[in-house]
N, CA, C and O of each residue as an XYZ file, in Angstrom:
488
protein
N      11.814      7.267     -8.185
C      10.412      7.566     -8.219
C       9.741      6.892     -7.026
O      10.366      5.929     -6.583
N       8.693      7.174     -6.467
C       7.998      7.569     -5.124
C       6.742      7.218     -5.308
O       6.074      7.910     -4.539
N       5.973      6.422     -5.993
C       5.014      6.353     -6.214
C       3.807      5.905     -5.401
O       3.812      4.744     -4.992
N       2.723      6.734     -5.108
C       1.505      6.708     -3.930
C       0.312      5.985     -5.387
O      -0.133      6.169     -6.520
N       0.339      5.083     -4.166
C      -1.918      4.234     -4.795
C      -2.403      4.874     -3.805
O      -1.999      5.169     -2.680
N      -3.505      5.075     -4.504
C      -4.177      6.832     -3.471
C      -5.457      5.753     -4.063
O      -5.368      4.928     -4.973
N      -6.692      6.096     -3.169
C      -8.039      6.030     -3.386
C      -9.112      5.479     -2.918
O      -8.533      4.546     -2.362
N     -10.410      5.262     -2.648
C     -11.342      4.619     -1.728
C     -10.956      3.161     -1.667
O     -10.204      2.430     -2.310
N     -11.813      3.025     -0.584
C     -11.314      1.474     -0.101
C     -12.238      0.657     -1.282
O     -13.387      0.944     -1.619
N     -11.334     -0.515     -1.838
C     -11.423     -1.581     -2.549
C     -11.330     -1.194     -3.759
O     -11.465     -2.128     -4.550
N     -11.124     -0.027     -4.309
C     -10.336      0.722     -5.884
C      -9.221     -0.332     -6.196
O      -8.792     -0.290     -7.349
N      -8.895     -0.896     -5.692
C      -7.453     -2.232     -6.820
C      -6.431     -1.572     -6.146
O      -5.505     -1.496     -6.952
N      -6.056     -0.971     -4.924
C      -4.619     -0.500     -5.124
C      -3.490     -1.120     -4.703
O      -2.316     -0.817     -4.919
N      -4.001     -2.110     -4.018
C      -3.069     -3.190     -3.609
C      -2.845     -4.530     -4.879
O      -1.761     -5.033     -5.173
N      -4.077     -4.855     -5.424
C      -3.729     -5.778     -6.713
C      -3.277     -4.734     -7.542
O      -2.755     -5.588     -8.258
N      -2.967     -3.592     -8.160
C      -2.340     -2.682     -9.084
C      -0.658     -3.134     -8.785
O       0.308     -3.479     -9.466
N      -1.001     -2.876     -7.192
C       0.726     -2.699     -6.756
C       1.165     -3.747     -6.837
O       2.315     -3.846     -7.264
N       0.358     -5.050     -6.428
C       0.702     -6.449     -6.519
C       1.214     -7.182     -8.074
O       2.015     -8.109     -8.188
N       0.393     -6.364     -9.340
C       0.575     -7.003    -10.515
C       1.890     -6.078    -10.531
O       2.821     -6.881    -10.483
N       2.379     -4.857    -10.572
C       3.115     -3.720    -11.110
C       4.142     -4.642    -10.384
O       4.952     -5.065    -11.209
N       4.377     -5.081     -9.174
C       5.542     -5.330     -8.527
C       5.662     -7.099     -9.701
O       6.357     -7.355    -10.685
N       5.159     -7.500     -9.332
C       5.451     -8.826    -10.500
C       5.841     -8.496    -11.783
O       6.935     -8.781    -12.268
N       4.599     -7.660    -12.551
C       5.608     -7.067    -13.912
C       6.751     -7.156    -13.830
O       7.462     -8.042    -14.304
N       7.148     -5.970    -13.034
C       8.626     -5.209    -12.772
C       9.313     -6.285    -12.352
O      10.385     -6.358    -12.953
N       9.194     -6.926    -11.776
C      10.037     -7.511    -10.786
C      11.176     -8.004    -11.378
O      11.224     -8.043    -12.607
N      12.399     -8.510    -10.502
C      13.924     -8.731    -11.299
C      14.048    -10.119    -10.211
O      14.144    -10.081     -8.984
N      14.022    -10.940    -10.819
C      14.509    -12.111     -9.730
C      15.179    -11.751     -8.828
O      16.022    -10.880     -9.041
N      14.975    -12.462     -7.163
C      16.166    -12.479     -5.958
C      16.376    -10.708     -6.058
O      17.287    -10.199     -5.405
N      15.869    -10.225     -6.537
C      16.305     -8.318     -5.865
C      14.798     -7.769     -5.311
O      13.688     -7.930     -5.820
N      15.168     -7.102     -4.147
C      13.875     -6.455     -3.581
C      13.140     -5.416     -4.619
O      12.431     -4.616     -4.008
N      13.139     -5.263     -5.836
C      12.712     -4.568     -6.599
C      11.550     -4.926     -7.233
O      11.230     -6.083     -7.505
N      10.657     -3.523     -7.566
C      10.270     -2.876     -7.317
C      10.040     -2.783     -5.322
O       9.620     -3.718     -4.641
N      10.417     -1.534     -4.842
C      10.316     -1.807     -3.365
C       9.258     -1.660     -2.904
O       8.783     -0.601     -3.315
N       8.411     -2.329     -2.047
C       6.890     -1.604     -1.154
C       7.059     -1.104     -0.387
O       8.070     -1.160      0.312
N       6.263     -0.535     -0.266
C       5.595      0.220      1.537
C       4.269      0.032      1.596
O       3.361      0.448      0.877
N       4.277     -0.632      2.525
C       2.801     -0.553      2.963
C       2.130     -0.082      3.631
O       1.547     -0.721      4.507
N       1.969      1.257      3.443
C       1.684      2.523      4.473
C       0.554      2.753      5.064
O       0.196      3.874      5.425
N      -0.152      1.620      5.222
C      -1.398      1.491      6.098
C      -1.761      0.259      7.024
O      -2.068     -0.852      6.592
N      -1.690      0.588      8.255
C      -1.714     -0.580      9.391
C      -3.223     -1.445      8.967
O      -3.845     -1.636     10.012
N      -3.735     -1.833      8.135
C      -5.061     -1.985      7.603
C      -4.898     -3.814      7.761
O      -5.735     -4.702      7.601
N      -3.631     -3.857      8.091
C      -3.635     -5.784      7.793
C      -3.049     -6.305      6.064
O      -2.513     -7.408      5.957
N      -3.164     -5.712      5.244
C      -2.938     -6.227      4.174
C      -1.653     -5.763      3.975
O      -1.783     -4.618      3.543
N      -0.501     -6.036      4.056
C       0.910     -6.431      3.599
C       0.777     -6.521      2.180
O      -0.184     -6.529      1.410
N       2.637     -6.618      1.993
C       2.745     -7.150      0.361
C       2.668     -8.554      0.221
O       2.762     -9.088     -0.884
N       2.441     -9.429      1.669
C       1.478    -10.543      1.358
C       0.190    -10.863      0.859
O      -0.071    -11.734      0.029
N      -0.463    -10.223      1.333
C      -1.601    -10.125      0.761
C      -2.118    -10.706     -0.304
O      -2.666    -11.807     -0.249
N      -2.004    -10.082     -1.271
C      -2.781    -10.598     -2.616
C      -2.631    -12.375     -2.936
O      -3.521    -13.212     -3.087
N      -1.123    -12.520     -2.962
C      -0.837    -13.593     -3.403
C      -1.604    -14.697     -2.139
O      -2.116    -15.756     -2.503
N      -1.592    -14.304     -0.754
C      -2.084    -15.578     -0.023
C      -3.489    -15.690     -0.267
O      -3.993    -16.813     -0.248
N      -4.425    -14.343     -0.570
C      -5.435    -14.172     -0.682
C      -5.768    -14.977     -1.866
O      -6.788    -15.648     -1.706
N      -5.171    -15.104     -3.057
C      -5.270    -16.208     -4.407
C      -5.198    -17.603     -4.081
O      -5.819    -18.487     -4.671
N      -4.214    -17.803     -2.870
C      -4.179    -19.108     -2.650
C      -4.996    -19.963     -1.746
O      -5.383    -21.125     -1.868
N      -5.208    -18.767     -0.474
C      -5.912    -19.207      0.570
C      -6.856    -18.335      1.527
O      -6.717    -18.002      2.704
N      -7.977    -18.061      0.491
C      -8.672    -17.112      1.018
C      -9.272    -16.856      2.571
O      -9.764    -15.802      2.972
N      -9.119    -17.975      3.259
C      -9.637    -18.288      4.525
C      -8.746    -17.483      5.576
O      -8.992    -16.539      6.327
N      -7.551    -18.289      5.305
C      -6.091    -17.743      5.827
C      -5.898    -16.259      5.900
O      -5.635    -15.567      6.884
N      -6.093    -15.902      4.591
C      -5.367    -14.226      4.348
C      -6.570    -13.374      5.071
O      -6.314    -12.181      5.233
N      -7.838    -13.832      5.522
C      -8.519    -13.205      6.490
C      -8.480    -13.192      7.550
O      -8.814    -12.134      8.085
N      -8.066    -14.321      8.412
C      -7.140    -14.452      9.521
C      -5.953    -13.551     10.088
O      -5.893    -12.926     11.147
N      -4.912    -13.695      8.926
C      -4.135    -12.800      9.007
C      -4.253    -11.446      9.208
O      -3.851    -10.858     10.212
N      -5.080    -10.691      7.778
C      -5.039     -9.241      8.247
C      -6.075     -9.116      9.572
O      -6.017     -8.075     10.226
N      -6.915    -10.052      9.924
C      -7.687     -9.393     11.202
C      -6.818     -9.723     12.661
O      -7.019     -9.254     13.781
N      -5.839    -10.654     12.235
C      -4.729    -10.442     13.186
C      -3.853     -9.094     13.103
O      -3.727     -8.299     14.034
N      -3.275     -8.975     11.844
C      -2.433     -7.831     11.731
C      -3.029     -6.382     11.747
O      -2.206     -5.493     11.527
N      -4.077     -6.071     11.929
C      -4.827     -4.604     11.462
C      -4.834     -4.175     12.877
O      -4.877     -4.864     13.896
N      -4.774     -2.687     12.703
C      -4.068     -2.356     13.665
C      -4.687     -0.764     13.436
O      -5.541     -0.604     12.564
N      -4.182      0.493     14.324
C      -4.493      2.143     14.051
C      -3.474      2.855     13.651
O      -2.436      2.830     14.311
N      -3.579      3.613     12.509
C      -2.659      4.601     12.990
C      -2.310      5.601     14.114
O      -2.963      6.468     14.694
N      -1.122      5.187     14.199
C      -0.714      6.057     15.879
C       0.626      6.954     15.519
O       1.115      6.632     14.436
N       1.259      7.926     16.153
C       2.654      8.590     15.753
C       3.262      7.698     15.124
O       3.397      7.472     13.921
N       3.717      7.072     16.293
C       4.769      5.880     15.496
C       4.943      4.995     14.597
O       6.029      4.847     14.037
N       3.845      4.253     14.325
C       3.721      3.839     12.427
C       4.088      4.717     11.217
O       4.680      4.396     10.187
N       3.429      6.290     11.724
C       3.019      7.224     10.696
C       4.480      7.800     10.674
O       5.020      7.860      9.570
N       4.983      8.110     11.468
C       6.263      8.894     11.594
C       7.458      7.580     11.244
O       8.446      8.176     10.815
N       7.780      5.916     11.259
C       8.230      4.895     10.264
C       8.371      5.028      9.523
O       9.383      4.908      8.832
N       6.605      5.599      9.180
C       6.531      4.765      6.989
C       6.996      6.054      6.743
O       8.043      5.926      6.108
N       6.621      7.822      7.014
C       7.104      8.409      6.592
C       8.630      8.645      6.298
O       8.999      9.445      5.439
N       9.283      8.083      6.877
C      10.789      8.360      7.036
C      11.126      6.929      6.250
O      11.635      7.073      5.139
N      10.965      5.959      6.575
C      10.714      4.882      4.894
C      10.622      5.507      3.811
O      11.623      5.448      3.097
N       9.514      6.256      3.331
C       9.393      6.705      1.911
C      10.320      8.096      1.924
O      10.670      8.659      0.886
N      10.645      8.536      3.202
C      11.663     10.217      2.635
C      13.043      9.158      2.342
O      13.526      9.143      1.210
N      13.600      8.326      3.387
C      14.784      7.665      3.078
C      14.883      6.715      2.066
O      15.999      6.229      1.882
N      13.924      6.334      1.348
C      13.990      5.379      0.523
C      14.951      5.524     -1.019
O      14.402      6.398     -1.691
N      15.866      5.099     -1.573
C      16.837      5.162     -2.225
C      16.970      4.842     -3.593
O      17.853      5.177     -4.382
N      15.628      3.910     -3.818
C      15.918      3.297     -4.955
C      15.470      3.523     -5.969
O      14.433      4.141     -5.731
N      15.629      3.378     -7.367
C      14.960      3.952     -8.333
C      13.133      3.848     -8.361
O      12.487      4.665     -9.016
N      12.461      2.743     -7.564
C      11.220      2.772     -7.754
C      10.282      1.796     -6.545
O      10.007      0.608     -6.380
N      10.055      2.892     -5.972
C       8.958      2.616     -4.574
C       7.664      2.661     -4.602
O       7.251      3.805     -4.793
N       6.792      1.809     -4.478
C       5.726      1.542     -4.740
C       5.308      1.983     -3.148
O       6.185      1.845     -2.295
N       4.124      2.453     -2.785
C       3.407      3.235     -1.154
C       1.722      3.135     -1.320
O       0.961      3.819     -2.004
N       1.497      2.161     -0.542
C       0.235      1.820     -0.859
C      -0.695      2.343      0.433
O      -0.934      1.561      1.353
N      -1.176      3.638      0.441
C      -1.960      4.052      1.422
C      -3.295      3.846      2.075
O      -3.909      4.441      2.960
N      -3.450      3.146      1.580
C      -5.047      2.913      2.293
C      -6.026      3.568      1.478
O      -5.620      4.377      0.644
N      -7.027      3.385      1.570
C      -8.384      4.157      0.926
C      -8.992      5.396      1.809
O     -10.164      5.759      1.706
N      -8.142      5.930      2.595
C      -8.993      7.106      3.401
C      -8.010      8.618      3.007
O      -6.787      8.689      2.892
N      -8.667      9.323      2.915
C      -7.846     10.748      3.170
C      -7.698     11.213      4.660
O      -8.515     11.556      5.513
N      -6.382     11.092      4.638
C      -6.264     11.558      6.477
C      -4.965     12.492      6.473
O      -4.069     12.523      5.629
N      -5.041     12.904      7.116
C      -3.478     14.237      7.959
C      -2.600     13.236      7.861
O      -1.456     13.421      7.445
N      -3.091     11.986      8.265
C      -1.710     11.023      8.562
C      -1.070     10.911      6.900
O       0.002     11.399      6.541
N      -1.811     10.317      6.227
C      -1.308     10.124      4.817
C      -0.759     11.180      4.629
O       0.442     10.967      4.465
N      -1.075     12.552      4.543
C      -0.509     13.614      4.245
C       0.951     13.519      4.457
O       1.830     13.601      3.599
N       1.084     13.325      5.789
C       2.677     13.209      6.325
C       3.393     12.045      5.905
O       4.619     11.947      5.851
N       2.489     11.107      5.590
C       3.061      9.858      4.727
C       3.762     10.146      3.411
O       4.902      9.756      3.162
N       2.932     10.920      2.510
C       3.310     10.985      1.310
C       4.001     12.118      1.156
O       4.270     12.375     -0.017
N       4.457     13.042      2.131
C       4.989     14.240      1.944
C       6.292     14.092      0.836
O       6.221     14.785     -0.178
N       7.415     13.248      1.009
C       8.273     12.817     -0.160
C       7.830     11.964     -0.992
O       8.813     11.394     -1.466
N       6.714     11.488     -1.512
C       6.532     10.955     -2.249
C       6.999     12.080     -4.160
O       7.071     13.304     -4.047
N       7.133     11.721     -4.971
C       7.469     12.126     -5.723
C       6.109     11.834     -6.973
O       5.865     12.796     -7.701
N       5.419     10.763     -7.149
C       4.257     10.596     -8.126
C       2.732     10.065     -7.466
O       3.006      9.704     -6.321
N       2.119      9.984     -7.565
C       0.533      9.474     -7.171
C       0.026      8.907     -8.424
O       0.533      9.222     -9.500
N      -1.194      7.880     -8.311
C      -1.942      7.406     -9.127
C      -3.342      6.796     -8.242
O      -3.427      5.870     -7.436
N      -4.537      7.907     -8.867
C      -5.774      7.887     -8.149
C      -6.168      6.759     -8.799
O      -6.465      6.839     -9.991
N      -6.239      5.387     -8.035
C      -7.711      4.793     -8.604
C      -9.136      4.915     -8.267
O      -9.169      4.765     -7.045
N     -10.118      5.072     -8.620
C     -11.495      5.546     -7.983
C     -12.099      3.404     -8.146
O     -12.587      2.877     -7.146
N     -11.978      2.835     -9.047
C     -12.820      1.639     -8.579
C     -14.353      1.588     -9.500
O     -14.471      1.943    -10.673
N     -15.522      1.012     -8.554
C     -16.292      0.933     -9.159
C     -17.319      2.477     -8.597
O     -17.376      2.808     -7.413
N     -17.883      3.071     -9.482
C     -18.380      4.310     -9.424
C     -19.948      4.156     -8.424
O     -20.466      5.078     -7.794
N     -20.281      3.227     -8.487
C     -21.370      2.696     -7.990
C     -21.830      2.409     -6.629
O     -22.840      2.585     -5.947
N     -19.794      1.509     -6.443
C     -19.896      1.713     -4.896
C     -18.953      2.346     -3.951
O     -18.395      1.855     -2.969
N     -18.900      3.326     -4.361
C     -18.391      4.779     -3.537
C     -18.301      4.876     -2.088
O     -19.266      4.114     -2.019
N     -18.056      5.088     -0.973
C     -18.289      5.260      0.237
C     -18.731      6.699      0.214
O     -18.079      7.584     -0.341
N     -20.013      6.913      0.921
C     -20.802      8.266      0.733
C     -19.510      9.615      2.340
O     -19.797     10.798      2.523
């Protein structure tokens, strides 16, 4: 299973993926697997440094954030078509783009979070 966090920016889809991968998780095995299919700065580091050291984990992603360009997009896609294992977690970003499209083309499941209704990006 192939699973896409689809939805506007700040909907939970990185803490979803962050708790789901801990749930799941199996000691010492890369399981549940990520992708982090958006050059946005936030990794599957993320959450956890962000709990520990909120200063830091802003540092970081404004170091790491970056554009999508071919070559990221055409990576992660071939990451999630080659990916092997019973359960891949693909955390896309909050935008609808062509690029995601080609991102998630093998993806096999999605799960929309929408967030708070209130604050929507118009």
């Amino acid at each position: 299973m192939k699973l896409v966090f689809c939805g506007p920016p700040r909907s939970g889809k990185s803490c979803l993926r962050e708790g789901l991968k801990k749930a799941i998780g199996i000691q010492n095995e890369p399981y549940p697997y990520v992708i982090t299919a958006c050059p946005d700065g936030e990794g599957a580091w993320f959450q956890e440094t962000m709990n520990a050291n909120p200063e830091l984990a802003a540092e970081c992603k404004a170091a790491y954030k970056s554009k999508f360009t071919p070559e990221f997009i055409q990576r992660v896609a071939d990451s999630v078509k080659n990916c092997q294992l019973p359960l891949t977690l693909i955390d896309i970003g909050g935008r609808t783009s062509e690029d995601n499209e080609v991102i998630c083309a093998s993806a096999t499941h999605a799960i929309l979070l929408i967030g708070d209704l209130n604050h929507l990006p118009e």
